[in-house]
Biopython code that builds the backbone (N, CA, C, O; Angstrom):
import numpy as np
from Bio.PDB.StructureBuilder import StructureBuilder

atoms = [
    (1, "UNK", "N", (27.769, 125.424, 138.734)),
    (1, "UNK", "CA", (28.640, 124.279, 138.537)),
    (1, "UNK", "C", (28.993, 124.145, 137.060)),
    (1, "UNK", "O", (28.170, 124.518, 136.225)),
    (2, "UNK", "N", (30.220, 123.612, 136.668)),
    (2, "UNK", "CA", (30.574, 123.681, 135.347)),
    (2, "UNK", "C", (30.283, 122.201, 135.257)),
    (2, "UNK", "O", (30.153, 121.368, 136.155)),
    (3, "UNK", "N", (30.205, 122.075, 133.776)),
    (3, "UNK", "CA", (30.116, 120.890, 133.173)),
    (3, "UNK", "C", (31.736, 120.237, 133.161)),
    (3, "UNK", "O", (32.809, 120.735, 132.818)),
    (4, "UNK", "N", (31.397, 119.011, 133.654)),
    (4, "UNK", "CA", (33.204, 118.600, 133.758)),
    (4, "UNK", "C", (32.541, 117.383, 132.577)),
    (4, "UNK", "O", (31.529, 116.729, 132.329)),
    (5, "UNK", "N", (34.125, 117.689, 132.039)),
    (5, "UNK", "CA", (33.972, 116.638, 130.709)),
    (5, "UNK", "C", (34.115, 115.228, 131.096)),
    (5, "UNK", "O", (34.895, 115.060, 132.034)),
    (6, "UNK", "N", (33.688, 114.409, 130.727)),
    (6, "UNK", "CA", (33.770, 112.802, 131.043)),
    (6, "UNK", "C", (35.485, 112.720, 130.116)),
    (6, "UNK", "O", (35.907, 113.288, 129.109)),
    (7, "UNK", "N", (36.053, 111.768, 131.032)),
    (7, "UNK", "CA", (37.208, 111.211, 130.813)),
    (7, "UNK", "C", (37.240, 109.980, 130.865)),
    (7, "UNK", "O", (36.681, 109.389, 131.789)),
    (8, "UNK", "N", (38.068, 109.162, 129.634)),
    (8, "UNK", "CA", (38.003, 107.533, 129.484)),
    (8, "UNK", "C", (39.408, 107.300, 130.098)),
    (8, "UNK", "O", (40.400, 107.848, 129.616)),
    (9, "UNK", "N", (39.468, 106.541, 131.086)),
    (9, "UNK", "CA", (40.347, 106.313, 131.331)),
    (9, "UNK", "C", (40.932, 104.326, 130.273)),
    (9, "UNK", "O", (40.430, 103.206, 130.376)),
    (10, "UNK", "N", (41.865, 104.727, 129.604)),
    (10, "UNK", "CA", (41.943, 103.277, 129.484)),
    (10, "UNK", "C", (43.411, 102.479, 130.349)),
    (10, "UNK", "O", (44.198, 103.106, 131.057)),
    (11, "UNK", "N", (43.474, 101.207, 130.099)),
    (11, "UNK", "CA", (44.539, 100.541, 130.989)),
    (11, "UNK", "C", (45.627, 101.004, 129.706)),
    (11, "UNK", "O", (45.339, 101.618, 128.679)),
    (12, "UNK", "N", (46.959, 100.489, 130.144)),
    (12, "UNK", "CA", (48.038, 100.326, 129.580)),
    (12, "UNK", "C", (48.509, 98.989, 128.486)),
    (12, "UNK", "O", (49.448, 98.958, 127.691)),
    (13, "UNK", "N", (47.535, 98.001, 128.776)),
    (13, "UNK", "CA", (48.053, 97.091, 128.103)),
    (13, "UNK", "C", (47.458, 97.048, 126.671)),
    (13, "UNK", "O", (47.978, 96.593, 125.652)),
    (14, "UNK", "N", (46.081, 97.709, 126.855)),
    (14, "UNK", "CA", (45.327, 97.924, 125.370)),
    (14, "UNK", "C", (46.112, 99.181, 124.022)),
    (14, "UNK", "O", (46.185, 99.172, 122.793)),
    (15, "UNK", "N", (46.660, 100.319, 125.344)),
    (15, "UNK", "CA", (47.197, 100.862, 124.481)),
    (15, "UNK", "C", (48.646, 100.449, 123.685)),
    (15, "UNK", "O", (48.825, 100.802, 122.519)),
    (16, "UNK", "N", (49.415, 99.854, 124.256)),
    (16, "UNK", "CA", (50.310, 98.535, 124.132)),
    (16, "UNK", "C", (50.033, 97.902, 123.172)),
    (16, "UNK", "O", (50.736, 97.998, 122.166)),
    (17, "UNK", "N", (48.385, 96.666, 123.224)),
    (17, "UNK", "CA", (48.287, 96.333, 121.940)),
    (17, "UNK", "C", (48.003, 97.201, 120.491)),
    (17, "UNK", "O", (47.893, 96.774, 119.341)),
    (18, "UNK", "N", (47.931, 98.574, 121.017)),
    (18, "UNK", "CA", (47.091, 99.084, 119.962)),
    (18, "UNK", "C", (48.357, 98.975, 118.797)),
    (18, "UNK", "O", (48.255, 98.698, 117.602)),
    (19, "UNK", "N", (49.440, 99.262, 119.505)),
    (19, "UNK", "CA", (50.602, 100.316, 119.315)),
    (19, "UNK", "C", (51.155, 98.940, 118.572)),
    (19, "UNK", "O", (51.624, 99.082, 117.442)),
    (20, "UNK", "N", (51.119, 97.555, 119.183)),
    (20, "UNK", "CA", (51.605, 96.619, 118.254)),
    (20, "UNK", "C", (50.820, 96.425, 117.051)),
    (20, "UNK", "O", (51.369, 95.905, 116.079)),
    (21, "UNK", "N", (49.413, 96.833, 116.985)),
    (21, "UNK", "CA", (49.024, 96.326, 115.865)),
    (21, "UNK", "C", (49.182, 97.844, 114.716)),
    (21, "UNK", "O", (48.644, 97.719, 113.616)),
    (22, "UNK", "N", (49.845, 99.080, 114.997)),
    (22, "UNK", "CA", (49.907, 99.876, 114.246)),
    (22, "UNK", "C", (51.140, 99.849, 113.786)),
    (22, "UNK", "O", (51.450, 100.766, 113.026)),
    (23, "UNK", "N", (52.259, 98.714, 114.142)),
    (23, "UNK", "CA", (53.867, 98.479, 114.084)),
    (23, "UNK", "C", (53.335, 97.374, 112.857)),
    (23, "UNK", "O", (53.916, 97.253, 111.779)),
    (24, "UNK", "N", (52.086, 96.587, 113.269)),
    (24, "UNK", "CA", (52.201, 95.719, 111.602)),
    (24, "UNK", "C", (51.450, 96.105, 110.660)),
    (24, "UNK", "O", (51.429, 95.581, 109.546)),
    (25, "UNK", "N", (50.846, 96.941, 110.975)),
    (25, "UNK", "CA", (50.083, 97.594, 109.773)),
    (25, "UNK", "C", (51.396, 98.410, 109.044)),
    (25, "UNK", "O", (51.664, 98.117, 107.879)),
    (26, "UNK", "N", (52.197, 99.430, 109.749)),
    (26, "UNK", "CA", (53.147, 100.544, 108.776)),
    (26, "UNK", "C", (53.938, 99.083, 108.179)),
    (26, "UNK", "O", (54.246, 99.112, 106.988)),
    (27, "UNK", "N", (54.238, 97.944, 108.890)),
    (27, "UNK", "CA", (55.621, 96.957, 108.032)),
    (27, "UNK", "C", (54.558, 96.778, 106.788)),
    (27, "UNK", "O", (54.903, 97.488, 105.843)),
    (28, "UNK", "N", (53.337, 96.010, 106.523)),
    (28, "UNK", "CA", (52.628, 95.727, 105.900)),
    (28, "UNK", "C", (52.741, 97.109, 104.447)),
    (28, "UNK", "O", (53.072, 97.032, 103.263)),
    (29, "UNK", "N", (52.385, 97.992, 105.127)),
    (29, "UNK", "CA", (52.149, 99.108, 104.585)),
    (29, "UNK", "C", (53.343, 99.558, 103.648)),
    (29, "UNK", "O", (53.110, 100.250, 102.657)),
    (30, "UNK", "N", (54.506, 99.192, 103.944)),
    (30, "UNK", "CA", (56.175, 99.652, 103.822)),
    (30, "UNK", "C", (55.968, 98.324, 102.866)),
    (30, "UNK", "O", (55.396, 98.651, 101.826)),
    (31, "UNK", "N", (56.147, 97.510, 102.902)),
    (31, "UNK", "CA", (56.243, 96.118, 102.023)),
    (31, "UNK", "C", (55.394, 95.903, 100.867)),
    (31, "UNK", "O", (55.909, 95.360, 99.891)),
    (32, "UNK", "N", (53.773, 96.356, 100.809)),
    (32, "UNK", "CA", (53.838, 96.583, 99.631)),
    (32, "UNK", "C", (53.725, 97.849, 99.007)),
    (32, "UNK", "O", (52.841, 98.122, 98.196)),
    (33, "UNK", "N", (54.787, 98.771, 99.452)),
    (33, "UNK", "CA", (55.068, 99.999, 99.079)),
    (33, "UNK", "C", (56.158, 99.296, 98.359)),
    (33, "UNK", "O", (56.062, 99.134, 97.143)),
    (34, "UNK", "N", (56.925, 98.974, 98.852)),
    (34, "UNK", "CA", (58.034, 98.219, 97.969)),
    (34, "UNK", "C", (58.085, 96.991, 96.993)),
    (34, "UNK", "O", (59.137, 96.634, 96.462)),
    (35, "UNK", "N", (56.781, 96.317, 96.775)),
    (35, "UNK", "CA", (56.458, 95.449, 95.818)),
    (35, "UNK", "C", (55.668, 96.267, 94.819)),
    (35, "UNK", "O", (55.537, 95.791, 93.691)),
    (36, "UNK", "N", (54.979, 97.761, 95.176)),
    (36, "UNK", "CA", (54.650, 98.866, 94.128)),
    (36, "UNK", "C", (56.361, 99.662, 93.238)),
    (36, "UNK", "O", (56.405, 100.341, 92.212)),
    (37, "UNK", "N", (57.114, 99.372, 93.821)),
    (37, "UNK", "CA", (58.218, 100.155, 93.658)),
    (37, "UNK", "C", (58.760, 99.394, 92.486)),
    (37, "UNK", "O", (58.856, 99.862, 91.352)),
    (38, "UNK", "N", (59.165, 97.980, 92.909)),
    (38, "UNK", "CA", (59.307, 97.465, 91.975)),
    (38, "UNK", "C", (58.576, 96.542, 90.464)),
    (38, "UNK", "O", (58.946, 95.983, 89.431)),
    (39, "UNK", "N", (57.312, 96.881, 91.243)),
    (39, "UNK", "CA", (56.853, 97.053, 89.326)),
    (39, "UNK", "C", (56.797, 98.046, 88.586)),
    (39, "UNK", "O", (56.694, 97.902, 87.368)),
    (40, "UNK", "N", (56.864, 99.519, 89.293)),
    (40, "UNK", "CA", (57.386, 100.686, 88.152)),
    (40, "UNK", "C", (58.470, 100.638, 87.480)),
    (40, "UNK", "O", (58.625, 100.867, 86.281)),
    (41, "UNK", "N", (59.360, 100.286, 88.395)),
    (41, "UNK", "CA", (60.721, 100.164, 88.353)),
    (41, "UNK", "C", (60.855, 99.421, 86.378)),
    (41, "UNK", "O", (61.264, 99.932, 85.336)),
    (42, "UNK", "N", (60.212, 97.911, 86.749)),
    (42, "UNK", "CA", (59.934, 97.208, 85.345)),
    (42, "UNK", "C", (59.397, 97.967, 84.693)),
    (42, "UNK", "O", (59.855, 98.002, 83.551)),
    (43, "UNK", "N", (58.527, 98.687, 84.897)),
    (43, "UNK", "CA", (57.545, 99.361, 84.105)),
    (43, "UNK", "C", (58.248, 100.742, 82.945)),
    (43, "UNK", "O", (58.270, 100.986, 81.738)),
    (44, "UNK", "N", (58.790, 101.411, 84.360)),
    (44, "UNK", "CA", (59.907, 102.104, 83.325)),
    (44, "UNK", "C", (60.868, 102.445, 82.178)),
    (44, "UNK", "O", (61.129, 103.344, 81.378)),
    (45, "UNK", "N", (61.394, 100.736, 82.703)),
    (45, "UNK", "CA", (62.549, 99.832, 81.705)),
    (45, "UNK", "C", (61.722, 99.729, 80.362)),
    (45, "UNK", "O", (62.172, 99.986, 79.245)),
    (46, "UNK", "N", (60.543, 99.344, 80.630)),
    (46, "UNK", "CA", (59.938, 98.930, 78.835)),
    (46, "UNK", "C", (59.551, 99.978, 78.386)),
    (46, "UNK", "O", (59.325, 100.150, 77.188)),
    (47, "UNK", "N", (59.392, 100.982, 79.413)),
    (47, "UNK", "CA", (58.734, 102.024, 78.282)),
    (47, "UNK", "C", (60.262, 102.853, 77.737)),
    (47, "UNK", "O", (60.400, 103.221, 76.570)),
    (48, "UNK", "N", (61.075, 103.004, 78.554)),
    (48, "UNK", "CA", (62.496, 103.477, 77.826)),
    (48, "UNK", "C", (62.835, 102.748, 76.757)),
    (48, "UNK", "O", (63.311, 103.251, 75.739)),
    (49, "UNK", "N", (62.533, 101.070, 76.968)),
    (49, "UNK", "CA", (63.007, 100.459, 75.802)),
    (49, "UNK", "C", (61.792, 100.929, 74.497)),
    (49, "UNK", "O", (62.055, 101.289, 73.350)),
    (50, "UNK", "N", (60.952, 100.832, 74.896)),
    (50, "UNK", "CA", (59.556, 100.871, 73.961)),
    (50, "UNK", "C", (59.649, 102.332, 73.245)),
    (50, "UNK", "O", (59.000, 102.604, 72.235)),
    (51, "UNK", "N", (60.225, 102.921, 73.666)),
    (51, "UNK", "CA", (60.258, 104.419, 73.001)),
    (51, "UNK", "C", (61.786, 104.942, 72.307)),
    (51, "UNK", "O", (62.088, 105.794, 71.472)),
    (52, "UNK", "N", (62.700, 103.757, 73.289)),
    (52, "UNK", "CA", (63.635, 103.978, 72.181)),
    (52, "UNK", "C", (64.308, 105.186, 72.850)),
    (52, "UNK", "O", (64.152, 106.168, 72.124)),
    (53, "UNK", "N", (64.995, 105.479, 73.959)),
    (53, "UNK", "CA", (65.532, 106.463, 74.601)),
    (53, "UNK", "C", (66.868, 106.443, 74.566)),
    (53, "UNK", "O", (67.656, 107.252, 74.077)),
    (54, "UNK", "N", (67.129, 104.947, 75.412)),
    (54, "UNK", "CA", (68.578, 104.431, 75.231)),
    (54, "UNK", "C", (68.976, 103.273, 74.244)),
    (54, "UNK", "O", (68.297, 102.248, 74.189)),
    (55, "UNK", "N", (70.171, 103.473, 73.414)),
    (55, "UNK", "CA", (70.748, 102.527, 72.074)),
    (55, "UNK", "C", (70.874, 101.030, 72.842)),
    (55, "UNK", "O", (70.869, 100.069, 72.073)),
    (56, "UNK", "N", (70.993, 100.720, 74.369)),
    (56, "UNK", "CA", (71.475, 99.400, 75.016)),
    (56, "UNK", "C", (70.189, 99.178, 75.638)),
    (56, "UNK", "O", (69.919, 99.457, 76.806)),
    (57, "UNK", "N", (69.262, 98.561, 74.626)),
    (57, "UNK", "CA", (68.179, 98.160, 75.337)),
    (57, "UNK", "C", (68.359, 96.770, 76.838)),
    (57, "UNK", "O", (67.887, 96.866, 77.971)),
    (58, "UNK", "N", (69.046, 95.812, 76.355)),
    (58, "UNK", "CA", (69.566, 95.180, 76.733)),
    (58, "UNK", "C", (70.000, 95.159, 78.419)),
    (58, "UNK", "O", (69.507, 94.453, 79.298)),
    (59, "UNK", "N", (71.491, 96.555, 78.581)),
    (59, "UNK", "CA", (71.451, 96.565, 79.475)),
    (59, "UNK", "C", (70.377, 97.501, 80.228)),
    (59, "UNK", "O", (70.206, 97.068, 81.367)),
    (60, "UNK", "N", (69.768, 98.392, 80.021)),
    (60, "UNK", "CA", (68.608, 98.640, 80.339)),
    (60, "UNK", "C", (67.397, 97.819, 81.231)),
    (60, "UNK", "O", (67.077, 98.027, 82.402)),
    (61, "UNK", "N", (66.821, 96.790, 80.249)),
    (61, "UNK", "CA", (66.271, 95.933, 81.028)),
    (61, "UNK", "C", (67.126, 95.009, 82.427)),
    (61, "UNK", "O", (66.660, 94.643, 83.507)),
    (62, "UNK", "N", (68.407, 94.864, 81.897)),
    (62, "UNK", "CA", (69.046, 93.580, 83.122)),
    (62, "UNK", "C", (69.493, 94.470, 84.170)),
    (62, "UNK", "O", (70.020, 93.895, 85.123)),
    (63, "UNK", "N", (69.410, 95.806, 84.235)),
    (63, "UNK", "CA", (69.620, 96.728, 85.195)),
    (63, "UNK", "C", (68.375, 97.026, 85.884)),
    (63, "UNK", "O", (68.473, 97.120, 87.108)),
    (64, "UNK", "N", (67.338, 97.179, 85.419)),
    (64, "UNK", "CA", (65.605, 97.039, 86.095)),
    (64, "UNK", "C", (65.323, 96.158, 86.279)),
    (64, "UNK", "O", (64.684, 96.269, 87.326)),
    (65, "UNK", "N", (65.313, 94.379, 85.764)),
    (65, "UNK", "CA", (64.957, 93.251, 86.557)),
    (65, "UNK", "C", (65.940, 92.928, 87.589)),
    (65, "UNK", "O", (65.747, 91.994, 88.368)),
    (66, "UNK", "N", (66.911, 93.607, 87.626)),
    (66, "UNK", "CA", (67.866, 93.268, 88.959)),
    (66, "UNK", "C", (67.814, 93.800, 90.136)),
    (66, "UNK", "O", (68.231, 93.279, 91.170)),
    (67, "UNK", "N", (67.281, 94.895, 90.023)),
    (67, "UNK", "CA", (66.811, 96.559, 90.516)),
    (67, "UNK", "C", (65.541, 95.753, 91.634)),
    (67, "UNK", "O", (65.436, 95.577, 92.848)),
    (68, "UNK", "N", (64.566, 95.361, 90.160)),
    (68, "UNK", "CA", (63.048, 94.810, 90.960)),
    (68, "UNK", "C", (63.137, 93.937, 91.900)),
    (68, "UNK", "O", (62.540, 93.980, 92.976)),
    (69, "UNK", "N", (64.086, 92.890, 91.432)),
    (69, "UNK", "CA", (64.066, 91.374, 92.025)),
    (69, "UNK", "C", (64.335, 92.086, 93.378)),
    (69, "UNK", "O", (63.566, 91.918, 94.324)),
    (70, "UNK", "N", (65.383, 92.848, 93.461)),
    (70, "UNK", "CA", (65.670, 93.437, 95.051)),
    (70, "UNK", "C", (65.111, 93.990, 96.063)),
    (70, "UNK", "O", (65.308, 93.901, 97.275)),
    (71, "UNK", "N", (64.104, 94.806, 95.176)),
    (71, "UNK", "CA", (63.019, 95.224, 95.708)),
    (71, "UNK", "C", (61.848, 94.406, 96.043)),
    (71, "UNK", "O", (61.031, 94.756, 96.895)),
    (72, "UNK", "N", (61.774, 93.380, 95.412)),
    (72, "UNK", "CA", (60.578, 92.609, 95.452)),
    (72, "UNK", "C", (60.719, 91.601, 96.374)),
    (72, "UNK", "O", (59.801, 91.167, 97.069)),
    (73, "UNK", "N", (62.080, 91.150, 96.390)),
    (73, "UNK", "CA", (62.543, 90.071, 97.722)),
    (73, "UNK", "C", (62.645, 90.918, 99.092)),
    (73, "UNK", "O", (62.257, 90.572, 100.208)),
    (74, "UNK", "N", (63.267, 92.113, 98.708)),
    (74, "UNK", "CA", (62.677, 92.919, 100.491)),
    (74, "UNK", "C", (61.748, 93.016, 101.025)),
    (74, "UNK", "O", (61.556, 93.008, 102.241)),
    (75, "UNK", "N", (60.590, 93.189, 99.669)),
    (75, "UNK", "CA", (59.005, 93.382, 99.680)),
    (75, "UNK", "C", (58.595, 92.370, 100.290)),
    (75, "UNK", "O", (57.927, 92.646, 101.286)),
    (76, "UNK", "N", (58.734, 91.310, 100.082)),
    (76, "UNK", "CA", (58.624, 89.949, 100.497)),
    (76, "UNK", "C", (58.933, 89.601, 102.198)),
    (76, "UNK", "O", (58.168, 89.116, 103.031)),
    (77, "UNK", "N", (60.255, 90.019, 102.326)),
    (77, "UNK", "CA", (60.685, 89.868, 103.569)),
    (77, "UNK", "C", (60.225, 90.825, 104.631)),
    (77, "UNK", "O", (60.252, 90.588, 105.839)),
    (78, "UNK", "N", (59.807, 91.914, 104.070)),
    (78, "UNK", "CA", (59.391, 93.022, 105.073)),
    (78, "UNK", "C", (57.639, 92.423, 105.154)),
    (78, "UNK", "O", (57.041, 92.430, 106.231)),
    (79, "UNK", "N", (57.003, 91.949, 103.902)),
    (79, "UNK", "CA", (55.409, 91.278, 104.515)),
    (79, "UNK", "C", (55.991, 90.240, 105.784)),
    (79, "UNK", "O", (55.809, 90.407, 106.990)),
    (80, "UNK", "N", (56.728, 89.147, 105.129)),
    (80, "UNK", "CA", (56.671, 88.283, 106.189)),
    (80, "UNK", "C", (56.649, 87.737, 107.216)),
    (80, "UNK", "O", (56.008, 86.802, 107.693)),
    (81, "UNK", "N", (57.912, 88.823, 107.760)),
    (81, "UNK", "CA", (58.955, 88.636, 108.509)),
    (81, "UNK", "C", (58.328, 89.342, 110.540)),
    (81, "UNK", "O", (58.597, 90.478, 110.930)),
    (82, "UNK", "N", (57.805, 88.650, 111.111)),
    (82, "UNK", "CA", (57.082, 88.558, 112.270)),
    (82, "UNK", "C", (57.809, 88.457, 113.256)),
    (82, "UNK", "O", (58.649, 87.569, 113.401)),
    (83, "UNK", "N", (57.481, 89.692, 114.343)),
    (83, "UNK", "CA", (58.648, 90.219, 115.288)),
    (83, "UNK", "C", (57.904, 89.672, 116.470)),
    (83, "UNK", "O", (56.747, 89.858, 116.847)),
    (84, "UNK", "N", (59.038, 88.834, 117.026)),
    (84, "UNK", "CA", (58.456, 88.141, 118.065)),
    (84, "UNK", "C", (58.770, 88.963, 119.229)),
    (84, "UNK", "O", (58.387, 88.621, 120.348)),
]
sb = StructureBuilder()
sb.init_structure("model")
sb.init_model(0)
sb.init_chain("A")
sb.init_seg("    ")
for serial, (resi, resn, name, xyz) in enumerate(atoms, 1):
    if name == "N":
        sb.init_residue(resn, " ", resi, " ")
    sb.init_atom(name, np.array(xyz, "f"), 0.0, 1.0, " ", f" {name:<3s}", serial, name[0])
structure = sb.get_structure()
């Protein structure tokens, strides 16, 4: 006689929940991927300014805090935002 392997059978609705709770972990996951995005983003801007790369420091920075804010309000909306 062979050894028959044990099999788990599970229901459908657990795997269901599993599957919802791995849909808010990646949004979670995606959101503050994108609140990491946009503090390099800043981060960048000062060190270009800080080193003196580009002569328009100016627009430099108002092009990266505009950049972030966008990123950081998606960041925001993608934590929040709960799929009913």
């Amino acid at each position: 006689m062979k050894n028959k392997q044990k099999t788990r059978i599970v229901a459908v609705p657990v795997i269901q929940e599993q599957m919802r709770r791995e849909e808010i972990n990646l949004r979670k996951e995606y959101g503050m991927y994108l609140l990491d995005v946009s503090k390099l983003i800043v981060g960048g801007a000062v060190i270009t300014t800080a080193i003196q790369i580009n002569t328009d420091k100016f627009l430099i920075i108002t092009i990266a805090v505009s950049i972030a804010v966008f990123f950081g309000i998606f960041g925001f909306i993608v934590l929040t935002f709960k799929k009913k």
